[in-house]
N, C-alpha and C positions, 0 to 999 in steps of 0.2 A: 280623617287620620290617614296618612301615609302606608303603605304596606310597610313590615318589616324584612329586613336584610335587603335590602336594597342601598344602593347609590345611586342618588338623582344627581344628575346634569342640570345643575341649575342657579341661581343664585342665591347667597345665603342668607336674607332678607326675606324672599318670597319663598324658601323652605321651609324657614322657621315659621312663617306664615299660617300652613298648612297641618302644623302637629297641633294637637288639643293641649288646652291647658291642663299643668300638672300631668302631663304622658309620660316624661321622662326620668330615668332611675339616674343616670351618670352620663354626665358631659365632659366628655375629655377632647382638646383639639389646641392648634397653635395656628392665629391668624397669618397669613404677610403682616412683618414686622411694618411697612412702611422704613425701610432703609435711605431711598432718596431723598428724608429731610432734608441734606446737605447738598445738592445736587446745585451746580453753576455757583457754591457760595467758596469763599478764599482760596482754597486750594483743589481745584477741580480733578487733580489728577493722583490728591491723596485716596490711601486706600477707606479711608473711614466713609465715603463716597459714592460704593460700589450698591448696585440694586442688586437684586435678586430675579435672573429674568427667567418669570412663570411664561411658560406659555411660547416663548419666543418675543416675548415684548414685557422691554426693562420698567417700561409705564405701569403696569402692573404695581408695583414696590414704588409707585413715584407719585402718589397725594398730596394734597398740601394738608399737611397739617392736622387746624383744625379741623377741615372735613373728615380727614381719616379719624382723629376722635371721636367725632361725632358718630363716626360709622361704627366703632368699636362699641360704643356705648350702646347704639340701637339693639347691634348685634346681642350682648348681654340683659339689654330688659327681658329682649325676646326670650333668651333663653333660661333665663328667669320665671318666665310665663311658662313657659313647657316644662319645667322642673319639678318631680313631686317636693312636696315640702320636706322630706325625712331624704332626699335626694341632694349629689357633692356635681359642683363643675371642676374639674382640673381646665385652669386656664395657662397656658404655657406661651409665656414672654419674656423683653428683657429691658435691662434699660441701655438705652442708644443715644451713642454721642451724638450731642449739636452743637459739631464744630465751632458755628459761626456766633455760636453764645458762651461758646465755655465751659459746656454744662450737659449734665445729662439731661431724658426727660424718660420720669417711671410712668409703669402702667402704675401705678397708686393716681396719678395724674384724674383719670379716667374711671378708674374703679371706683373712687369714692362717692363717682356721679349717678351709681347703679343701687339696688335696692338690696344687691349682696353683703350678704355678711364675709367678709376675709378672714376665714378662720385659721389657718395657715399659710408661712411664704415657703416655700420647695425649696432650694438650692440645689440645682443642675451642673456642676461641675463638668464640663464637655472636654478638658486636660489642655485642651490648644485654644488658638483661634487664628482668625486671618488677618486680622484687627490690627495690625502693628504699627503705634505709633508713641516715637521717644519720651512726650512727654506727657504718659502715663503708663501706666502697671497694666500690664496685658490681661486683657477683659474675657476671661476662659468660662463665665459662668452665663447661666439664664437660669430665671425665677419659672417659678410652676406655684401660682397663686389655688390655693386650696376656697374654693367659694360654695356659699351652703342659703339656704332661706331660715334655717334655724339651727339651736344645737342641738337637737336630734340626728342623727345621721348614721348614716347603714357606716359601718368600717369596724374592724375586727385585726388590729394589729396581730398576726398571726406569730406563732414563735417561729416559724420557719419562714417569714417576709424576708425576701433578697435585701432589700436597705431598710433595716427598720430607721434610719436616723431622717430627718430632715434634711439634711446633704446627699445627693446622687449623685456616686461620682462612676460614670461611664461617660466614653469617647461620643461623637457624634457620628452617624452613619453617613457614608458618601454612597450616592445612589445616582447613575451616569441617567437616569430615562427622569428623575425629578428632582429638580434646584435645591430643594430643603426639607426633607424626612429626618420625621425625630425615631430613635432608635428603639426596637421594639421594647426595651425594657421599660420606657416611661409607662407607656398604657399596662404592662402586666404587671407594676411594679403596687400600680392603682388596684386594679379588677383584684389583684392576689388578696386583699384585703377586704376588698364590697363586695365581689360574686359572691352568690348564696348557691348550693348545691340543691335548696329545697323550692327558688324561685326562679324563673327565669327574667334578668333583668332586661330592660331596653338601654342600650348604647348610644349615643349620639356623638357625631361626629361632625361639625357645622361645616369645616375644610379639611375635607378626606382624604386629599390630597394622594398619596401610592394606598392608602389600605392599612396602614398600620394598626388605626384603632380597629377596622373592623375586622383582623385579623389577632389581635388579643381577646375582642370578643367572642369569638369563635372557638379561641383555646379556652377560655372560661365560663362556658357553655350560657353566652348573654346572646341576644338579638340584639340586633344594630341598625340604623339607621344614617346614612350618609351622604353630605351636599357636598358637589364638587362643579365648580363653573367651568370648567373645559373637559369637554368630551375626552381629550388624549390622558388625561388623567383618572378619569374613569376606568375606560377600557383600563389600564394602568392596575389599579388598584382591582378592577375586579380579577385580570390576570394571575396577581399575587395573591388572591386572596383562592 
């Protein structure tokens, strides 16, 4: 088993690798979307097109496809595996246009293929987007899929939760040192609700990306655990945090 409050440099495959089964309280995190579905297809210079480049390499956000499914899926048994049973994953996605079909494609795509239960879909209301294209209704929101192994589960809607609704509506955070940080209220919005004052929980964060979740853990006095595959994000997040 892993030490805790750490960030491993590492990949997210062979992290999840290393926790024991059933070790973890809450899993909150949001992969690389895989943006360059549409990458060389009709219109190469629309904005629906654009990657997201981690790292300094747009390749990053440029899979094909069905491998990046595939990848998504491994990633969720795993973390499946390390989940206590009475333990929530907040998985945070969206669904993303394919141009060159017409069509969108949901993570439901994918999920259905794991052993999760979907107990709830989040609604992330982010107020804008970049996204702007005539002929549709500008796409301002992302899903935050509620996933569990059973209906037991640690959560205690408190009367004083920031959003008690199924809809979050907060902006998105711009952050100049990383491509795509979700805003610190997603992860406190969760913990405000699962931290227990009588247990100390374990946090995981499979793409740690700046620190955010292990920086809500911290405020809601949980241990965390965090993979992040480039070192400059590391440092990154262990700075912030």
């Amino acid at each position: 088993m892993l030490e805790k409050n750490k960030i491993y440099c590492i990949d997210v495959l062979e992290g999840l690798k290393q926790l024991d089964d059933e070790s973890v309280d809450i899993i909150i995190t949001s992969p690389p979307y895989n943006k360059g579905i549409n990458k060389g297809k009709n219109n190469p210079k629309s904005k629906w097109v654009s990657t997201i480049n981690y790292n300094g390499d747009p390749e990053n956000d440029n899979m094909d496809e069905e491998e990046y499914e595939k990848w998504q899926i491994d990633i969720l048994k795993e973390c499946y595996r390390v989940l206590k049973k009475n333990g929530s994953m907040f998985y945070n996605h969206k669904n993303r246009i394919w141009t060159g079909h017409g069509e969108i494609i949901s993570p439901y795509k994918w999920l259905y293929q794991t052993p999760f239960k979907i107990r709830q879909e989040i609604i992330w209301d982010r107020g804008s987007t970049n996204n702007v294209a005539r002929q549709r209704y500008l796409p301002c929101t992302e899903l935050i899929f509620w996933l569990t192994k059973s209906k037991q589960v640690r959560f205690d809607r408190k009367i004083d939760t920031p959003m008690k609704k199924e809809v979050w509506s907060f902006p998105f955070e711009i952050n100049t040192e990383h491509p795509a940080p979700f805003p610190q209220k997603l992860p406190d919005n969760i913990l405000h609700c699962i931290a227990d004052d009588k247990e100390r929980l374990l946090v995981l964060d499979p793409f740690m990306g700046s620190g955010t979740t292990a920086k809500s853990a911290i405020k809601y006095n949980c241990d965390y655990i965090g993979f992040e595959k480039f070192q400059t994000y590391v440092n990154m997040a262990e700075k912030n945090i």
